[in-house]
C-alpha positions in Angstrom: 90.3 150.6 90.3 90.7 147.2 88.8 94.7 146.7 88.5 95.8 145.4 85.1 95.8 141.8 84.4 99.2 140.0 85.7 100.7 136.5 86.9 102.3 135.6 90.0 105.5 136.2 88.2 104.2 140.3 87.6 102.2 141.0 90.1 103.6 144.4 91.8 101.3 145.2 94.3 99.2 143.3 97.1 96.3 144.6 95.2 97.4 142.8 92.0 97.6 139.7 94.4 94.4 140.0 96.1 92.4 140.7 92.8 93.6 137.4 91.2 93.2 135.2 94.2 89.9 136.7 94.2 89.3 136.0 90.2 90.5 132.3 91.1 88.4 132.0 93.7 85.5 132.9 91.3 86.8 130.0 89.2 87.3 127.4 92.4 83.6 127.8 93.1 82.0 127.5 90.0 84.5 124.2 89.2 83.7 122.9 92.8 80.0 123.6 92.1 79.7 121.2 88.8 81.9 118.8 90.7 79.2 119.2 93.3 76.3 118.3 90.6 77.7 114.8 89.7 77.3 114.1 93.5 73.7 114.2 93.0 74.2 112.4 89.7 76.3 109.7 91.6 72.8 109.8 94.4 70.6 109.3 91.8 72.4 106.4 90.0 73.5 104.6 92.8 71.1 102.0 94.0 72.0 101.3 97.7 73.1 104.0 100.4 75.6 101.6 101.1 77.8 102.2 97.9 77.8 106.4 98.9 80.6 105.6 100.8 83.7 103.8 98.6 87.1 104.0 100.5 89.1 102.7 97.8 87.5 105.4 95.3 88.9 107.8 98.4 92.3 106.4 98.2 92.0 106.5 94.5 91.4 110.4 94.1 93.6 111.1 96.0 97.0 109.2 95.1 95.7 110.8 91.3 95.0 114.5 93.2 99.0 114.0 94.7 100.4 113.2 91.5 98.9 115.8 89.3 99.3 118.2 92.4 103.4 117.7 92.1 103.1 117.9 88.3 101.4 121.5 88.3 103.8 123.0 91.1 101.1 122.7 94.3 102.5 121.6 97.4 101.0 117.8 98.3 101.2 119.1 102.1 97.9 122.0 100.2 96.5 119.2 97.8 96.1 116.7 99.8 94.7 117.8 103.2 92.1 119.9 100.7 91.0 117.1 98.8 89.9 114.8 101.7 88.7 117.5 103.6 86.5 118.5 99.9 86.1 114.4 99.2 84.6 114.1 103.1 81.8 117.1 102.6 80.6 116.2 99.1 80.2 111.7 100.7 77.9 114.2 103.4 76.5 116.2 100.3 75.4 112.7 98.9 74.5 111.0 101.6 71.9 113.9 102.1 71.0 113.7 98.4 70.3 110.2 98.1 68.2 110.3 101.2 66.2 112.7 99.4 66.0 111.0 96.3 64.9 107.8 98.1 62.3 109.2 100.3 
């Protein structure tokens, strides 16, 4: 049985709480997935394998990711770590794309 809609604030039960991590989850992927899409977009418009890898872009993403992570309420010790770790796969994601591209 699908419990009834409710915020962290209302949640009663660990089954409220499991259902809407789950129904955020949902929502991570797909958001994650068309985040994903521009890394082929960023494979196919860059012009040297070289520029796949920008450091100071890095740094920049995340200093942005810290501050709006503080301004919604999530712990910079959560954002952070997630961010690099997410920023590190999608560099491998394009790396692999523009190989492809430029095969």
């Amino acid at each position: 049985m699908r419990p009834q809609k409710c915020t962290s604030e209302t949640a009663q039960t660990m089954q409220d709480v499991r259902y809407e991590i789950d129904r955020l989850d949902v929502a991570l992927v797909r958001l994650i997935a068309e985040r994903q899409s521009f890394m082929e977009a960023a494979a196919r418009i860059k012009s040297d394998r070289t520029k796949v890898l920008d450091r100071d872009r890095i740094e920049d993403v995340v200093t942005k990711i810290v501050k709006e992570a503080e301004a919604a309420g999530l712990s910079p010790a959560i954002a952070e770590p997630v961010w690099r770790k997410m920023i590190e796969r999608c560099i491998a994601y394009e790396f692999t794309s523009f190989d492809q591209s430029n095969a």
